[in-house]
PDB file of N, CA, C and O in Angstrom:
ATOM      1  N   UNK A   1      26.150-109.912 117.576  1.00  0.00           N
ATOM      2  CA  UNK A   1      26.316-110.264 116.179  1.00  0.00           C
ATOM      3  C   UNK A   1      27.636-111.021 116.044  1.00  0.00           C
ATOM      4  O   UNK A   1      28.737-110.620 116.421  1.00  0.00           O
ATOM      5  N   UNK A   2      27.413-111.925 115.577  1.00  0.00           N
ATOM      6  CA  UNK A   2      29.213-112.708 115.356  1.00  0.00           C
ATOM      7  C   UNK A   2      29.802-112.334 114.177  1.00  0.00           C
ATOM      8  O   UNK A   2      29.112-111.798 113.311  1.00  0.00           O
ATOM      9  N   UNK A   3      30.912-112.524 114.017  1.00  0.00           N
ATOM     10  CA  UNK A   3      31.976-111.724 113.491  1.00  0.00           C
ATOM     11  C   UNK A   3      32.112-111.858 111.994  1.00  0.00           C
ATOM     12  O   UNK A   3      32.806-111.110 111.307  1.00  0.00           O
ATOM     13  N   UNK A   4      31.287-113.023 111.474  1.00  0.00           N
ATOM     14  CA  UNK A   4      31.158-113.411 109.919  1.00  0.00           C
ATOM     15  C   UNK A   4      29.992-112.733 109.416  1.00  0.00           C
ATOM     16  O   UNK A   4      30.064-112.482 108.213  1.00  0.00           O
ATOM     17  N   UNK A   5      28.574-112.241 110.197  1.00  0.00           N
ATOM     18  CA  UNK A   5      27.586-111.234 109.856  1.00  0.00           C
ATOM     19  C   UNK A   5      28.455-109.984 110.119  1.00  0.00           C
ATOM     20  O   UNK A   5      27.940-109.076 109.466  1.00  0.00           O
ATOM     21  N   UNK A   6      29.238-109.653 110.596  1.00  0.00           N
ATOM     22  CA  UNK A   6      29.816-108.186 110.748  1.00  0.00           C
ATOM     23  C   UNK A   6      31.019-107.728 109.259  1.00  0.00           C
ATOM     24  O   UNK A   6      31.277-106.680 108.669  1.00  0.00           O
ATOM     25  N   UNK A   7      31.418-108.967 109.160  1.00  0.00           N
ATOM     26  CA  UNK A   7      32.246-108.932 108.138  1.00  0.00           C
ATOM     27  C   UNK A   7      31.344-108.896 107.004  1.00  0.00           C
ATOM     28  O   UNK A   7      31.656-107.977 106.247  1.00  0.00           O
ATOM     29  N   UNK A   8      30.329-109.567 106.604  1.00  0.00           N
ATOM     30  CA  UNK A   8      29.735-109.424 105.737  1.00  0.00           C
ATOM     31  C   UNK A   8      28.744-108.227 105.229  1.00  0.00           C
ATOM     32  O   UNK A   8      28.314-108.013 104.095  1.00  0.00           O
ATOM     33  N   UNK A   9      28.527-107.520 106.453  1.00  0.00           N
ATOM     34  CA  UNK A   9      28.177-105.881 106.183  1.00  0.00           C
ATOM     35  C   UNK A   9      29.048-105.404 106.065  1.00  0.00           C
ATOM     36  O   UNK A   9      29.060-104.673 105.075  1.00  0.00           O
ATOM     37  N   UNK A  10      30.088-105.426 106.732  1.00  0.00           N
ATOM     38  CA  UNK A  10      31.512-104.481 106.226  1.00  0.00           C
ATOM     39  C   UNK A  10      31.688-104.433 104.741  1.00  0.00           C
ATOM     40  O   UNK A  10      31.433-103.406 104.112  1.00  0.00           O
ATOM     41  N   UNK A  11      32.153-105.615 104.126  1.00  0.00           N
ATOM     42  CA  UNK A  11      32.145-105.928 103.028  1.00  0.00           C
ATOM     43  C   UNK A  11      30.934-105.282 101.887  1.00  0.00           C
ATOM     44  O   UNK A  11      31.178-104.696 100.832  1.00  0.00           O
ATOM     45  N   UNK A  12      29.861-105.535 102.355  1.00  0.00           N
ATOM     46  CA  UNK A  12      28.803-104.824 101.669  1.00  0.00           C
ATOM     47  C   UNK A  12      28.798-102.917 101.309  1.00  0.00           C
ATOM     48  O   UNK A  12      28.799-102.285 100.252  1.00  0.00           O
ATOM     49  N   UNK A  13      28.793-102.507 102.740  1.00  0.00           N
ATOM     50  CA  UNK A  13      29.418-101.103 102.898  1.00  0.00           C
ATOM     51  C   UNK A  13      30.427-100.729 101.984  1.00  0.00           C
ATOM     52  O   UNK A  13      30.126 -99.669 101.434  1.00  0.00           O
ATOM     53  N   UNK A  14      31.429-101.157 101.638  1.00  0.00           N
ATOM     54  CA  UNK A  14      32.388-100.836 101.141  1.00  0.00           C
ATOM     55  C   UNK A  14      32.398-100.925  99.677  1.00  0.00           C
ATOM     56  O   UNK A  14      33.144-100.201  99.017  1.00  0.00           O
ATOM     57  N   UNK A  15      31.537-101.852  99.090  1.00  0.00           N
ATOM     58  CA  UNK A  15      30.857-101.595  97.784  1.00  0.00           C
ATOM     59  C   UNK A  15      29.870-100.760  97.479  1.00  0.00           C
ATOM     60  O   UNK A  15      29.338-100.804  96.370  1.00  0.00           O
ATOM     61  N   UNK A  16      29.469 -99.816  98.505  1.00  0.00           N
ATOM     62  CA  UNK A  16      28.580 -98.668  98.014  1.00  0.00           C
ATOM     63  C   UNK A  16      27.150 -99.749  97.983  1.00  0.00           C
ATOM     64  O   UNK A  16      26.320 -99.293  97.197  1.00  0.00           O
ATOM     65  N   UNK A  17      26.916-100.406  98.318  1.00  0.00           N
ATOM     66  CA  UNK A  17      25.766-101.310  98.111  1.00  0.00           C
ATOM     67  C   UNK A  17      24.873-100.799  98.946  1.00  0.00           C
ATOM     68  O   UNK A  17      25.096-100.620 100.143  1.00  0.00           O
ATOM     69  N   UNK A  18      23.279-100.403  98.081  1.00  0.00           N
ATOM     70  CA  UNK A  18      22.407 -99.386  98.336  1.00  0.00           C
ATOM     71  C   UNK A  18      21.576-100.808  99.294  1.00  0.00           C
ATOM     72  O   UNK A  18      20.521-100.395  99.775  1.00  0.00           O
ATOM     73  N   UNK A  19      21.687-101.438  99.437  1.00  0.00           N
ATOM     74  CA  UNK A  19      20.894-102.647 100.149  1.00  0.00           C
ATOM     75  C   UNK A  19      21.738-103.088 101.424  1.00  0.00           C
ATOM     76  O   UNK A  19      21.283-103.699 102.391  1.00  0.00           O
ATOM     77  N   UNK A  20      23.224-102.611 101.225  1.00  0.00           N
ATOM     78  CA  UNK A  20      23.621-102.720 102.807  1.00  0.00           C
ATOM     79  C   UNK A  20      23.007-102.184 103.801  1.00  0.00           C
ATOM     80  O   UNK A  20      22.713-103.056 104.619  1.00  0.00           O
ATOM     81  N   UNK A  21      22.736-101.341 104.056  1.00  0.00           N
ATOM     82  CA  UNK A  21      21.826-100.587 104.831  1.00  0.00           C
ATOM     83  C   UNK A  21      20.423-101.462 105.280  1.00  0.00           C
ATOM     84  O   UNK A  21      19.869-101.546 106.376  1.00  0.00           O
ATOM     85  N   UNK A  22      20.193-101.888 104.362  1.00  0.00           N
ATOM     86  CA  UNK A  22      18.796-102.794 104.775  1.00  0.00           C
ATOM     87  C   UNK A  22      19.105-104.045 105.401  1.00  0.00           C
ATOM     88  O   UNK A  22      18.320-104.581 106.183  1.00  0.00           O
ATOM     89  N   UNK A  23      20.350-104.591 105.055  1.00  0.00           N
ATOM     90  CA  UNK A  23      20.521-105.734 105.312  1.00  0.00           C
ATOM     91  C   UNK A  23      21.552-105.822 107.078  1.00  0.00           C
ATOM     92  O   UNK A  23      21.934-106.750 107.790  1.00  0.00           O
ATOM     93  N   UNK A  24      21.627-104.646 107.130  1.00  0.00           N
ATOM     94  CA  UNK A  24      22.357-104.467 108.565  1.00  0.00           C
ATOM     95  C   UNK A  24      21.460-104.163 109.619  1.00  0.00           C
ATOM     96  O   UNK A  24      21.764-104.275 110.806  1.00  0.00           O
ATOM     97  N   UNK A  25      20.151-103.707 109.125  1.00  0.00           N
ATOM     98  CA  UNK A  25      18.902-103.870 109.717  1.00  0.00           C
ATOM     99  C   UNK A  25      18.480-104.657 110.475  1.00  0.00           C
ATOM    100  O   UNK A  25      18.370-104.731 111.699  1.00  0.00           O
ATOM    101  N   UNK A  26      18.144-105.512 109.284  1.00  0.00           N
ATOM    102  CA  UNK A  26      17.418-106.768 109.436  1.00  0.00           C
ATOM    103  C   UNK A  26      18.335-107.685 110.221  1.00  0.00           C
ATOM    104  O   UNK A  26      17.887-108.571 110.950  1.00  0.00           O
ATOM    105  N   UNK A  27      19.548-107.466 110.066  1.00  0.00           N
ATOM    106  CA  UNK A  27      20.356-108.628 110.511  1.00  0.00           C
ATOM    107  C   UNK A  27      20.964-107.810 112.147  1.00  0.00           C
ATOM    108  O   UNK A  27      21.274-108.571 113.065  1.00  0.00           O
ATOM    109  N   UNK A  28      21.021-107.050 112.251  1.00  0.00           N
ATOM    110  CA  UNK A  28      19.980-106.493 113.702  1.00  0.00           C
ATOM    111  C   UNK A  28      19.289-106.320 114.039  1.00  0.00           C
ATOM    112  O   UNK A  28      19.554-105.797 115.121  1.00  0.00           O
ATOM    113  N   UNK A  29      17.873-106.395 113.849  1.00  0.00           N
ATOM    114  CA  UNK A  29      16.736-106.553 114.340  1.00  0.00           C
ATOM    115  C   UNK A  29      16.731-108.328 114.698  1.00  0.00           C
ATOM    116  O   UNK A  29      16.442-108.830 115.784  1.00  0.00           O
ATOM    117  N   UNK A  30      17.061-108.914 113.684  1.00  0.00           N
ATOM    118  CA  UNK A  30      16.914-110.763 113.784  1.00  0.00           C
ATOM    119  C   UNK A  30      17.331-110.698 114.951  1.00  0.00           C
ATOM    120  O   UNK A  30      16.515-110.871 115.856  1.00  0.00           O
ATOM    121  N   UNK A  31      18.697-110.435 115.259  1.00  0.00           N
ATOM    122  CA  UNK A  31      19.882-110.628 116.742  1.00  0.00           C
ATOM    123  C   UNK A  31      19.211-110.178 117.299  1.00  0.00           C
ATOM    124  O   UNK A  31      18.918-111.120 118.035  1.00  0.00           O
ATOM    125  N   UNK A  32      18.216-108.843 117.833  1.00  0.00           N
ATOM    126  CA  UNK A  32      17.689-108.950 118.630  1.00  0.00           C
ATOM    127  C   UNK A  32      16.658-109.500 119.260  1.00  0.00           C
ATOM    128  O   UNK A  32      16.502-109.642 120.472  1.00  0.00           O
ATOM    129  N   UNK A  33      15.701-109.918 118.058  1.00  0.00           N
ATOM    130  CA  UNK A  33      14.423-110.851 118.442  1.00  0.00           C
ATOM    131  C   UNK A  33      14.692-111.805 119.000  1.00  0.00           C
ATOM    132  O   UNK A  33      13.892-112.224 119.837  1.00  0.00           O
ATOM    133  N   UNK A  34      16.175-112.661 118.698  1.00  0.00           N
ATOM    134  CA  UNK A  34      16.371-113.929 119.218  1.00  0.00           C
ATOM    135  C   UNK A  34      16.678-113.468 120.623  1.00  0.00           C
ATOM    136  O   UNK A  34      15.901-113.758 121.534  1.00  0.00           O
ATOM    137  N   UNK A  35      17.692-112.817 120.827  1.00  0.00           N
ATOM    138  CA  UNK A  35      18.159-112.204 122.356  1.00  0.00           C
ATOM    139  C   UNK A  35      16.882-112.437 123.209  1.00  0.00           C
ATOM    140  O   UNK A  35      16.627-113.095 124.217  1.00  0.00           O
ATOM    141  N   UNK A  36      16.292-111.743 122.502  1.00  0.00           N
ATOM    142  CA  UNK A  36      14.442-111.222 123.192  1.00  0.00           C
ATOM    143  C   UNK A  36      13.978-112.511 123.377  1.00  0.00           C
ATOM    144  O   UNK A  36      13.941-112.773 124.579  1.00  0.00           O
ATOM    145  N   UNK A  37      13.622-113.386 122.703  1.00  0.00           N
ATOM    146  CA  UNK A  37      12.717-114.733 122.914  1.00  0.00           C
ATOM    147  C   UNK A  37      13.670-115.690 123.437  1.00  0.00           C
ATOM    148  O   UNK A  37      12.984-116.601 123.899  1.00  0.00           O
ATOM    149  N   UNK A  38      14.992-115.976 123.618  1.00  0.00           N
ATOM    150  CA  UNK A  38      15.542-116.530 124.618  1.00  0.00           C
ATOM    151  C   UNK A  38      15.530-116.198 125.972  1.00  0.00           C
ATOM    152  O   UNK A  38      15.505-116.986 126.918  1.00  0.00           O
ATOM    153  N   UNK A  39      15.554-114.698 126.012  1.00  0.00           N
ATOM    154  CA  UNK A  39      15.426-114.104 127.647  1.00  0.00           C
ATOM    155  C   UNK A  39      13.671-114.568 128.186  1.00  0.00           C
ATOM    156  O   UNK A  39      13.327-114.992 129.289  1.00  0.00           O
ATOM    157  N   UNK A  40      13.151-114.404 127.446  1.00  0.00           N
ATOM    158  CA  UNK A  40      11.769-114.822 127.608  1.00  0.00           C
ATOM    159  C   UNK A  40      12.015-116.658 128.240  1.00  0.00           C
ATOM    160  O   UNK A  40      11.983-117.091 129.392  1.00  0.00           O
ATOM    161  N   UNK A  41      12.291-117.488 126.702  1.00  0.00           N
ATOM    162  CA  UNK A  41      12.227-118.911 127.363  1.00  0.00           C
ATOM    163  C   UNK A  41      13.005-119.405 128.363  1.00  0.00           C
ATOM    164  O   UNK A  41      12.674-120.413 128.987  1.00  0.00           O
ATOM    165  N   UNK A  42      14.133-118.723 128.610  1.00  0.00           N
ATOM    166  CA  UNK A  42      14.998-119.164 130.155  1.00  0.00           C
ATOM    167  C   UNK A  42      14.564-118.628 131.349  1.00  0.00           C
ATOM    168  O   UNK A  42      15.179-118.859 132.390  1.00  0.00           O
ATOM    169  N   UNK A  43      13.609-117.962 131.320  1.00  0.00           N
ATOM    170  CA  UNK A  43      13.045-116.920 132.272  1.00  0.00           C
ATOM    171  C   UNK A  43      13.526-115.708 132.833  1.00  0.00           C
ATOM    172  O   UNK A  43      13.159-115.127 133.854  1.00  0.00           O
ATOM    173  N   UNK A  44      14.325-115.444 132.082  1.00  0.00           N
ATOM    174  CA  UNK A  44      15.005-114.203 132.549  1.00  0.00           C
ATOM    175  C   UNK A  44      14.406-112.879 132.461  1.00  0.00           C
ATOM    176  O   UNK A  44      14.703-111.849 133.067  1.00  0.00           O
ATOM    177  N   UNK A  45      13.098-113.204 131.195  1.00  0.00           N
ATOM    178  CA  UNK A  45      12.605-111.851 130.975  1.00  0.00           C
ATOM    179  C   UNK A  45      10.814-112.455 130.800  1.00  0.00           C
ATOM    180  O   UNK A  45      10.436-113.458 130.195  1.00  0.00           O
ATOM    181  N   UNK A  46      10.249-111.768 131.314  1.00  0.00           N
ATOM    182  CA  UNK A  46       8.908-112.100 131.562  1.00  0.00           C
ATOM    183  C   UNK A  46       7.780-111.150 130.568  1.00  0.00           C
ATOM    184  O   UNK A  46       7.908-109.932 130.445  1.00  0.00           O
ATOM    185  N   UNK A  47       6.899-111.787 130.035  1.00  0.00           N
ATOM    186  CA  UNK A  47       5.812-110.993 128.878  1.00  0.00           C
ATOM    187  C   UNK A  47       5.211-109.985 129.374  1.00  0.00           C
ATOM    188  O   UNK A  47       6.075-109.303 129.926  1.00  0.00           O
ATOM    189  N   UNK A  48       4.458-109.631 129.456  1.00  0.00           N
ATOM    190  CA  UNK A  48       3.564-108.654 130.234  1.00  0.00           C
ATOM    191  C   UNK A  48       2.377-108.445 129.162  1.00  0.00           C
ATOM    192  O   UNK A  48       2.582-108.362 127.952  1.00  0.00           O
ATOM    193  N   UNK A  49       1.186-108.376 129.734  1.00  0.00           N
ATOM    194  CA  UNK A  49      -0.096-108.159 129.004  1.00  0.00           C
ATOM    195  C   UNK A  49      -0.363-106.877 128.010  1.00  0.00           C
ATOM    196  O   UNK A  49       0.094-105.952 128.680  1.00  0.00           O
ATOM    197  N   UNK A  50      -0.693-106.493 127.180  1.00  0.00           N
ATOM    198  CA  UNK A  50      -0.651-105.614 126.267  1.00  0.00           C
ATOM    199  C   UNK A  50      -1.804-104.529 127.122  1.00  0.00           C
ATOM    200  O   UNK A  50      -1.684-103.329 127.372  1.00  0.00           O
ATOM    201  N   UNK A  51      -2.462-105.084 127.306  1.00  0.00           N
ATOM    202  CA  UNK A  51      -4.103-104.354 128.491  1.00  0.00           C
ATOM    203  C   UNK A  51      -3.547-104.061 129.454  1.00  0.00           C
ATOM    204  O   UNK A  51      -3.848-102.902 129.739  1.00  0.00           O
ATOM    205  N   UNK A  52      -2.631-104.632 130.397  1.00  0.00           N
ATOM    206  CA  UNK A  52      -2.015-104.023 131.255  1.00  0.00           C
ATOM    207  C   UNK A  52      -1.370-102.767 131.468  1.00  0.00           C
ATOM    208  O   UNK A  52      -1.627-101.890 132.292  1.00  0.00           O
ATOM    209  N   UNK A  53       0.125-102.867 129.973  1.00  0.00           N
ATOM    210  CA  UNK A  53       0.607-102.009 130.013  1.00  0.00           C
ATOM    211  C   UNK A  53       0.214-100.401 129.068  1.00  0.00           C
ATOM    212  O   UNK A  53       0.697 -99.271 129.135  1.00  0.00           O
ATOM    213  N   UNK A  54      -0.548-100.826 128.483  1.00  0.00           N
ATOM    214  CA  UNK A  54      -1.717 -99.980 127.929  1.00  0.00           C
ATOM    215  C   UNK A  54      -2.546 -98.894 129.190  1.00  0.00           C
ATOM    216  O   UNK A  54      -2.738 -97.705 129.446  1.00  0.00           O
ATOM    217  N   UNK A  55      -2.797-100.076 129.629  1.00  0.00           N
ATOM    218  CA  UNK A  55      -3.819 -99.150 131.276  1.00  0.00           C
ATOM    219  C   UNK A  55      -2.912 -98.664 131.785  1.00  0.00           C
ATOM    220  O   UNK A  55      -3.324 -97.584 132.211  1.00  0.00           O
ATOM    221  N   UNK A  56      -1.582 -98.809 132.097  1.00  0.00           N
ATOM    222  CA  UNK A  56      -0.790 -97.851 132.775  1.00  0.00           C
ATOM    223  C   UNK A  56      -0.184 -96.935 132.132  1.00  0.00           C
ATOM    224  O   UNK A  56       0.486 -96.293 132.942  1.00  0.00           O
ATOM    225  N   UNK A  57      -0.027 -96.401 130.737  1.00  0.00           N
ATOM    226  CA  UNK A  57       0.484 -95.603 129.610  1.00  0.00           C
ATOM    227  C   UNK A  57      -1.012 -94.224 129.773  1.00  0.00           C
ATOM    228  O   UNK A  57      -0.994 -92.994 129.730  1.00  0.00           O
ATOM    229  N   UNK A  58      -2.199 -95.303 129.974  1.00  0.00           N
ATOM    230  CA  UNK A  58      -3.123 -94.114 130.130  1.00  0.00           C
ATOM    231  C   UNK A  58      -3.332 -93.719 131.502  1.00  0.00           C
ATOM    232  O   UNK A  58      -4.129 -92.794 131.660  1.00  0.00           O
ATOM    233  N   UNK A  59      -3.060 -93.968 132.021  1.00  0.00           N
ATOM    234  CA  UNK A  59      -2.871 -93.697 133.339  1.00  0.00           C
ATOM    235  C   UNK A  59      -1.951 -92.293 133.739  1.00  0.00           C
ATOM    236  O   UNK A  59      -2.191 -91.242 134.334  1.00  0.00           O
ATOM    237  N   UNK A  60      -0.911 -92.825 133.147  1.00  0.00           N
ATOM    238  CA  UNK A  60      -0.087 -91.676 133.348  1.00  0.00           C
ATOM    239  C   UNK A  60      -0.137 -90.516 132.034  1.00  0.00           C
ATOM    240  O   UNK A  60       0.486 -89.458 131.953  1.00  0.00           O
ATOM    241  N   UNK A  61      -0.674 -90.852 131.491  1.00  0.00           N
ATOM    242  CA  UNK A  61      -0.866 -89.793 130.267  1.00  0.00           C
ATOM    243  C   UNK A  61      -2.365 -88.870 130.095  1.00  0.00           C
ATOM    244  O   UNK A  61      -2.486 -87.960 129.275  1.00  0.00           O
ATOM    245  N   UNK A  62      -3.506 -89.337 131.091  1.00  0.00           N
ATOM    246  CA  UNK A  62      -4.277 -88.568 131.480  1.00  0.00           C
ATOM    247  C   UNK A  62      -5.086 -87.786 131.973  1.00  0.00           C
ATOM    248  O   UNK A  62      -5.639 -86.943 131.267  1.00  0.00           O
TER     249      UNK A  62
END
């Protein structure tokens, strides 16, 4: 998170603002999706099939 989204929840927090909370969320979850779909397009992190990892969840679970 860079330091002007951090400041800007800080700031929020500190007004008792019942929507900070949501908005520190979202604005971590965003940072991570991007993290996530860059590691994906540079190849650093690879997809994996939903059927795949499904068949191996039941696998070990029955």
């Amino acid at each position: 998170m860079n330091p002007q989204t951090l400041k800007k929840i800080s700031a929020e927090d500190a007004t008792g603002d019942t929507k900070a909370g949501c908005n520190w969320a979202e604005v971590t979850w965003n940072t991570e999706i991007e993290k996530r779909v860059n590691e994906i397009k540079s190849g650093k992190a690879k997809g994996r099939a939903a059927e795949d990892i499904l068949a191996e969840i039941r696998a070990k679970y029955s």
